[in-house]
C-alpha atoms as one frame of an Amber mdcrd trajectory, in Angstrom:
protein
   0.000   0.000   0.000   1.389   3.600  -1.270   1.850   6.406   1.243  -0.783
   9.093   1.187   0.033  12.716   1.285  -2.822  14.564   1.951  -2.469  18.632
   0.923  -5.875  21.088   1.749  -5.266  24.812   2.714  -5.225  24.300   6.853
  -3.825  21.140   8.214  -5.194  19.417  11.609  -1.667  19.983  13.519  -2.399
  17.300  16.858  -3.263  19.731  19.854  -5.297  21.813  17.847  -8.695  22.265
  18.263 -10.063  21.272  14.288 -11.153  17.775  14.949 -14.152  18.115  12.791
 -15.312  14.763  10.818 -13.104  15.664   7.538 -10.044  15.882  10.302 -11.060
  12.427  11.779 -11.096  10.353   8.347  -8.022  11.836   6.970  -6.134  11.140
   9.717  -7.767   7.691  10.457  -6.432   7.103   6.278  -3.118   8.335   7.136
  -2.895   6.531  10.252  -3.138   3.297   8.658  -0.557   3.637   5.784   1.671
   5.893   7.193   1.809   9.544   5.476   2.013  13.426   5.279  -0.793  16.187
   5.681   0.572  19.557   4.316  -0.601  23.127   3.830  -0.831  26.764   5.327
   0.308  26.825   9.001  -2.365  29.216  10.001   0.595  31.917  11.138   1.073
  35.083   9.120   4.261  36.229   8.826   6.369  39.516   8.326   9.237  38.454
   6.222   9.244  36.265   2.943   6.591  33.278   2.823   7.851  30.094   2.479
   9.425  28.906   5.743   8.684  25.654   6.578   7.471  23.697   9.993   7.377
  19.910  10.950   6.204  18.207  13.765   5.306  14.084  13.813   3.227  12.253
  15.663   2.953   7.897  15.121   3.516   7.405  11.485   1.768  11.004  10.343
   4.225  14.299   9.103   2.420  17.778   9.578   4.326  19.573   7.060   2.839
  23.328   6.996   4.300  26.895   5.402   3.573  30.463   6.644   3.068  32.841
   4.704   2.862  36.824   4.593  -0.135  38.912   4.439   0.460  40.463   0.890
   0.254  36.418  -0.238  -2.382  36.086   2.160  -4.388  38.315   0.764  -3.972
  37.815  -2.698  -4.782  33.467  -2.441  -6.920  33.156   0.358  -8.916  36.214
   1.288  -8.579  37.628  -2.596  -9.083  34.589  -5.140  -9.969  31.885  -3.256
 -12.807  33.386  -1.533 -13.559  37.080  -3.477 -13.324  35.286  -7.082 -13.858
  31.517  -6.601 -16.207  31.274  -3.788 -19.217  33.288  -5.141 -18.555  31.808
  -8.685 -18.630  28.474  -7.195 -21.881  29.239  -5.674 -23.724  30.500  -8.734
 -23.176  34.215  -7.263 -21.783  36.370 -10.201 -22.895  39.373  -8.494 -20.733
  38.758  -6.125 -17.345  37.694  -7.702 -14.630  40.017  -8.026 -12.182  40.250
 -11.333  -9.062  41.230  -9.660  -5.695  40.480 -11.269  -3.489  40.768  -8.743
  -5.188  38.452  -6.632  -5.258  35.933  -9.287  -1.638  36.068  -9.189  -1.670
  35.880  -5.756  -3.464  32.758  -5.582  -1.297  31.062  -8.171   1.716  32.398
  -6.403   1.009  30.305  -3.493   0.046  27.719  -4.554   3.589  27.209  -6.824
   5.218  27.687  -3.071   3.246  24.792  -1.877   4.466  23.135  -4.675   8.482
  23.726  -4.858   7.641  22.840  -0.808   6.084  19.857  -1.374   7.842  18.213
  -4.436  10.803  17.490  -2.211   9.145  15.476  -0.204   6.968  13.174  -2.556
   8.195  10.035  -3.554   7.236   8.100  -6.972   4.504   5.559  -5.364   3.085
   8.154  -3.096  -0.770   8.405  -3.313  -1.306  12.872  -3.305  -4.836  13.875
  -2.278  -5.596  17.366  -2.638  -8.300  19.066  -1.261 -10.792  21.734  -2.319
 -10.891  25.221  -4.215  -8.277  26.793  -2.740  -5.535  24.104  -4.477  -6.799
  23.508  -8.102  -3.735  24.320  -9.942  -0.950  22.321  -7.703  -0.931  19.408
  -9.383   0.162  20.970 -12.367   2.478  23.045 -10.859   3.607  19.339  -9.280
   3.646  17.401 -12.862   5.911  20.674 -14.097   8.238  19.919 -11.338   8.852
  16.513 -12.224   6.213  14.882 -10.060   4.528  11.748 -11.504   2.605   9.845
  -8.902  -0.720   9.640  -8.724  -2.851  12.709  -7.883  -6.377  13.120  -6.819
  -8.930  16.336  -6.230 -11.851  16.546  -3.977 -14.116  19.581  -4.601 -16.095
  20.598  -1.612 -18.212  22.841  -3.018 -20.950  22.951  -6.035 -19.841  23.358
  -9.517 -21.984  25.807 -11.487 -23.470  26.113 -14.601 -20.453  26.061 -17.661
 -21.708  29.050 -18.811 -21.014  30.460 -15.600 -18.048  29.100 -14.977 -17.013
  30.734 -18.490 -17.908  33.951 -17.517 -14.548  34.193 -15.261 -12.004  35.798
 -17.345  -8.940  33.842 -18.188 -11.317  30.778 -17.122  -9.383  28.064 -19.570
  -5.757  28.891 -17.783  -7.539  27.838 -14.429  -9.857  25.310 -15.320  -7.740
  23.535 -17.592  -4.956  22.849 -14.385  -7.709  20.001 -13.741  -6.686  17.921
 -16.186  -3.728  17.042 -14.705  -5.101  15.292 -11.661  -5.713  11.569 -11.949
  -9.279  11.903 -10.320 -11.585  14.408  -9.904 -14.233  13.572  -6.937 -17.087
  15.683  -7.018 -19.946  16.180  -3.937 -22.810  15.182  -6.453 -23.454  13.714
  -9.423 -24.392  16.998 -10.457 -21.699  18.678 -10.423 -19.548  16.325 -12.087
 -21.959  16.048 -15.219 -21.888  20.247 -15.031 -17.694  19.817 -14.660 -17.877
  17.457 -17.722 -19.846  20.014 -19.693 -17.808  22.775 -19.563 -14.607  20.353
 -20.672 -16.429  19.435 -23.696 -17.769  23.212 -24.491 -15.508  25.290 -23.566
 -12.518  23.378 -22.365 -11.141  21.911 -25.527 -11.751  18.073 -23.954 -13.759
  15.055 -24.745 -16.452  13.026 -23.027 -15.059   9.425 -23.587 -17.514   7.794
 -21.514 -19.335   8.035 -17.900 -16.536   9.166 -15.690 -13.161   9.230 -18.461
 -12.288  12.418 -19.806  -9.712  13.364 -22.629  -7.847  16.758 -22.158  -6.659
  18.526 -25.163  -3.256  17.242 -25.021  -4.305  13.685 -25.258  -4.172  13.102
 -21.696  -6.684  11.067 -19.712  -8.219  11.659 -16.204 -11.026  10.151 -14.589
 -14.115  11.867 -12.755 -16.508  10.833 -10.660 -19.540  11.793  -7.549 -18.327
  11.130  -3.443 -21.009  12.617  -1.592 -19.277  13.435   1.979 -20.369  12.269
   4.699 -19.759  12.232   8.840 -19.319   9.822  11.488 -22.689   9.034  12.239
 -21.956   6.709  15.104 -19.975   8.924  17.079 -22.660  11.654  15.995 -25.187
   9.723  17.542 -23.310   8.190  20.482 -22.116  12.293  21.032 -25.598  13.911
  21.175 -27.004  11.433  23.459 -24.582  12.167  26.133 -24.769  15.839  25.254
 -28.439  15.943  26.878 -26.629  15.938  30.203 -24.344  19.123  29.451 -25.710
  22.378  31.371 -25.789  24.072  28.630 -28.620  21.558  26.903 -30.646  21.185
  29.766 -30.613  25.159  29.966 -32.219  25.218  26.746 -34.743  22.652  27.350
 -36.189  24.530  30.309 -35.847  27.879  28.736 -38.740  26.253  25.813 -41.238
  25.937  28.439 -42.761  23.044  26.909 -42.480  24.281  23.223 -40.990  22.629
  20.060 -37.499  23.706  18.898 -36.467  24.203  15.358 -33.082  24.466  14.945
 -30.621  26.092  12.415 -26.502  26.085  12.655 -24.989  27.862   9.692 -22.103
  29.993   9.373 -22.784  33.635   8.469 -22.684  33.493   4.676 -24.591  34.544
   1.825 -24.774  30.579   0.555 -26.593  29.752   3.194 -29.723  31.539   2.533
 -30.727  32.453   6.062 -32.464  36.022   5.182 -34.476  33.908   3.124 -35.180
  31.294   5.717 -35.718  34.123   8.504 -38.394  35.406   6.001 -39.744  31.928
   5.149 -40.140  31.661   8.894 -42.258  34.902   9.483 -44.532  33.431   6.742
 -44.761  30.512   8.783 -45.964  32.917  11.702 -48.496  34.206   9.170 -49.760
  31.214   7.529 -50.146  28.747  10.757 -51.546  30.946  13.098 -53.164  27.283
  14.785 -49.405  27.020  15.758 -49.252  30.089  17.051 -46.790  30.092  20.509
 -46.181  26.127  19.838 -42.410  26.654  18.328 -39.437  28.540  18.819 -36.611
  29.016  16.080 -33.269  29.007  17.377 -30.556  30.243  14.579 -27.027  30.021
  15.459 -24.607  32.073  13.115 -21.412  32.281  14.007 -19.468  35.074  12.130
 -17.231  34.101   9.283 -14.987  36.611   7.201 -16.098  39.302   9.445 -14.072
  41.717   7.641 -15.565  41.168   4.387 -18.352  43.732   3.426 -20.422  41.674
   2.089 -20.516  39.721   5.454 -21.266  42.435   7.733 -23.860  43.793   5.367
 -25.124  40.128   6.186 -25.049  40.244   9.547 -27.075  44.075   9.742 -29.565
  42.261   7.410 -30.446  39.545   9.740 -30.152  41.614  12.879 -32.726  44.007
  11.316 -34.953  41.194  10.001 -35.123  38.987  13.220 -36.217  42.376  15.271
 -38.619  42.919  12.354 -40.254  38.995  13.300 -39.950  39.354  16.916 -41.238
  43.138  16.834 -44.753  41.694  14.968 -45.311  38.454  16.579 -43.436  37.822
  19.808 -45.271  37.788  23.501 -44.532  38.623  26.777 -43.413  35.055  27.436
 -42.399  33.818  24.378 -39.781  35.267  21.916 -40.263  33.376  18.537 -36.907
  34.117  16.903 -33.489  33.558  18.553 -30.394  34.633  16.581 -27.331  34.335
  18.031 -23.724  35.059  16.852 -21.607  32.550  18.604 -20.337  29.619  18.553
 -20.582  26.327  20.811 -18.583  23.200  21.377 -19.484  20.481  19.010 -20.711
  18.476  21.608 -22.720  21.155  22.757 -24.577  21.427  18.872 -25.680  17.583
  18.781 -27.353  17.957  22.147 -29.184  21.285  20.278 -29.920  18.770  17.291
 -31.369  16.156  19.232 -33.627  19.071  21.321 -35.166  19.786  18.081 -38.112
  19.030  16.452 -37.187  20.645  13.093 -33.920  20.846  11.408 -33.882  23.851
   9.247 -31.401  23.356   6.653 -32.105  25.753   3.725 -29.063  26.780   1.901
 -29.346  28.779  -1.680 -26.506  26.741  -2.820 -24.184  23.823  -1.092 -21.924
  21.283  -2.038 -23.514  19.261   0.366 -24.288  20.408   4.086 -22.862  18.189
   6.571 -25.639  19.913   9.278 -28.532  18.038   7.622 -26.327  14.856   8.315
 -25.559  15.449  11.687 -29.038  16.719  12.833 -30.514  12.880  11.628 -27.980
  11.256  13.111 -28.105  13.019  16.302 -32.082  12.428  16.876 -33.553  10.438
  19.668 -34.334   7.114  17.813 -38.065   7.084  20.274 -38.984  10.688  19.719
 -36.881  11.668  16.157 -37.195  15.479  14.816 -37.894  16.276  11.025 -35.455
  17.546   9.069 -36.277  20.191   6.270 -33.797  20.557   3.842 -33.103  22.754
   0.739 -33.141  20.971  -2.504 -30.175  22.855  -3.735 -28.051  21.203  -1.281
 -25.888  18.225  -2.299 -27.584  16.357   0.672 -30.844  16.401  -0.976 -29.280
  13.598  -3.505 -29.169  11.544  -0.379 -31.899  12.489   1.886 -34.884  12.058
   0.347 -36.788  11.355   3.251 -36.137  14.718   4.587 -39.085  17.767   3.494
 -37.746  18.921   0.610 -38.118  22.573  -0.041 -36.508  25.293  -2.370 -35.241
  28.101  -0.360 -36.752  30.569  -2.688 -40.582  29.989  -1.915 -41.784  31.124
   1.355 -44.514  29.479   1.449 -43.151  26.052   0.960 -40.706  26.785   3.458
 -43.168  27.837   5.737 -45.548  25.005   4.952 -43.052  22.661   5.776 -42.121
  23.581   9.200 -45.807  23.266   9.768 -45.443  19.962   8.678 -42.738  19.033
  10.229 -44.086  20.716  13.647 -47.617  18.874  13.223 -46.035  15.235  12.084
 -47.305  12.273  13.975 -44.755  10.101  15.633 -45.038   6.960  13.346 -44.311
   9.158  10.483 -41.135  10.517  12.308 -39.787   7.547  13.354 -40.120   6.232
   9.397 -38.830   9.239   7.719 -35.975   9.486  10.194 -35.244   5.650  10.135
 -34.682   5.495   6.267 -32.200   8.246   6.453 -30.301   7.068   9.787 -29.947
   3.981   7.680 -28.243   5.465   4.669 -25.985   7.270   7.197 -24.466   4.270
   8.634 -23.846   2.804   5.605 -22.584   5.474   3.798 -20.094   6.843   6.857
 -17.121   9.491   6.488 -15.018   6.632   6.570 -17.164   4.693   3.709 -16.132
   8.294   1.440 -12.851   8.572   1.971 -12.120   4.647   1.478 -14.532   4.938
  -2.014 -12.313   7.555  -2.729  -9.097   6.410  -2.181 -10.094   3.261  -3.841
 -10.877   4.397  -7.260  -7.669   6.801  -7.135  -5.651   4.153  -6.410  -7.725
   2.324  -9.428  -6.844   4.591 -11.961
């Protein structure tokens, strides 16, 4: 068995606190073949980027690079997430054509790669991950490198017509063809991948999941929807009932039903629609009237960005706008809070609630929707409504299936969902807990690794 290197733009250094479920399969793959995990350190630095830290724990090397804030800036806060984000998430509004960050972002990533050629060998297995890294393996096959590569894309892949629109989009796009694999989220994003090869990137369908570049060469493709560790999810968020912080919550309902979101501030996730698909659930269900709270947690992410804090003032204003209309004195309909809270602390929130709001405008997938089933109570399960344009929809079809865009379906489904009898639950919730176990974090990353390694 070849060694894995594992490269994605933070690393999960031991000690730190980014055990999330991505962190927990890539280590459990490294840990049993023996490997590297390398990528941006986290630290920004004064001097030159570049410098280079180690540390080792069993049979895993953390190999990470600082860098400074002018290459910062120009790869992570500029490109990666001012030019490829929004495009990746069908927001063209949003993107911005900036040069110099372009350069930035392939800068960096040609650091990573005169770091990291040194310390590949010719049977290593190299698994990249996510938007941030899309050119290094051609920046790796121009430095000699000729062992297998793969790609994971997080996030959706828009329309090709979209994905034209960037300028210079070929001298990005067609880096891609140098991996060995390309692992996609859904199946629909690979078939939108494969049609902007054959329209506008000079390639060739050959069949299902084999792709010819221009040059001749041949890659393979193919759909890994990602996925969690349900049985530590579920093992997690029944313990969690016991935390103070749970219980607090519980008693603070009074007897009413909980719906639940956990998003992180951003414009992907649709929440000013789902705050306003919410107060037409106030309107429409007035028989529910005082029966269910909404609890949104939010914590802030690129707080710095405009668009972000023109975000945040949006909600703010629009959850004082609900509250103003239809709260009373002892009951507040709409909580939205800013802050985080320990993982642990989450599944015991998930397993409190009845609904599961999950209503993103666009997501690769949404690993929320997968934790909330598999933290339910198995006797008393909640109801999970989910957005359609999230790649979990391909997979949970026995959630309440709405598009984020119409209010009233939105809002019709948390009635649902609020009003569902028990036997229904149960069903629903059992169908999907079933998929879950089967189809594991550690199921992904082993169907992954398996048709790399079969190419």
């Amino acid at each position: 068995m070849s060694r894995l290197v594992v490269v994605s733009n933070r690393v999960a250094i031991p000690g730190e606190n980014r055990a999330g479920g991505l962190a927990v399969a890539l280590q459990a793959a490294l840990g049993e073949r023996g490997g590297l995990w390398f990528g941006w350190s986290g630290r920004t630095v004064r001097g030159d980027s570049g410098e280079v830290h180690e540390q080792r724990e069993g049979d895993i090397r953390y190999v990470t690079v600082d860098l400074n804030r002018t290459d910062l800036d120009g790869y992570y806060n500029g490109f990666s997430n001012r030019t490829l984000w929004p495009l990746l998430h069908f927001r063209l509004d949003l993107v911005d054509y900036d040069r110099a960050t372009r350069e930035g972002y392939r800068r960096v990533n040609a650091l990573f790669a005169d770091r990291l050629a040194p310390l590949l060998r010719e049977d290593d297995t190299v698994w990249i991950h996510d938007y941030h890294l899309i050119p290094l393996a051609a920046l790796l096959r121009e430095r000699g490198i000729g062992c297998r590569i793969g790609f994971f894309l997080h996030v959706p892949v828009p329309s090709a017509d979209l994905l034209m629109a960037m300028p210079d989009h070929q001298r990005l796009m067609s880096t891609l063809y140098a991996y060995d694999l390309i692992g996609f989220q859904t199946r629909r994003d690979k078939d939108r991948f494969q049609s902007y090869v054959r329209l506008y990137g000079g390639g060739r369908i050959l069949d299902d999941d084999v792709l010819e570049a221009p040059g001749g060469r041949r890659f393979r493709t193919g759909a890994f929807p990602i996925s969690i560790d349900t049985r530590h999810i579920a093992r997690q968020a029944a313990s969690a009932m016991a935390k103070p912080a749970v219980r607090q919550l519980r008693t603070s309902l009074e007897g009413r039903m909980l719906a639940i979101g956990v998003d992180r501030l951003d414009y992907s996730k649709g929440l000013p629609e789902r705050f306003h698909g919410f107060e037409r659930y106030l309107q429409r269900h007035p028989d529910q009237r005082g029966s269910l709270t909404y609890l949104q947690i939010a914590p802030v992410s690129r707080g710095d960005v405009g668009e972000y804090q023109q975000l945040r003032s949006q909600l703010e204003q629009i959850a004082g706008h609900i509250n103003g209309g239809h709260a009373e004195p002892d009951w507040t309909p709409l909580r939205y809070v800013n802050r985080n809270f320990p993982h642990g602390t989450l599944t015991g929130f998930y397993r409190s609630a009845r609904v599961g709001l999950v209503t993103p405008l666009r997501d690769g997938m949404n690993l929320v929707a997968k934790e909330y089933v598999a933290a339910q109570d198995p006797q008393d399960p909640g109801v999970l409504v989910l957005s359609l344009l999230a790649g979990a929809a391909q997979e949970m079809t026995d959630a309440l299936l709405v598009n984020p865009h119409d209010l009233d379906g939105v809002a019709d489904a948390i009635a649902t969902a609020a009003a569902m009898p028990l036997a229904r639950r149960k069903e629903r919730w059992q169908a999907m807990m079933e998929h879950l176990l089967r189809h594991d974090i550690h199921a992904w990353r082993r169907d992954y690794l398996h048709a790399l390694e079969a190419c």
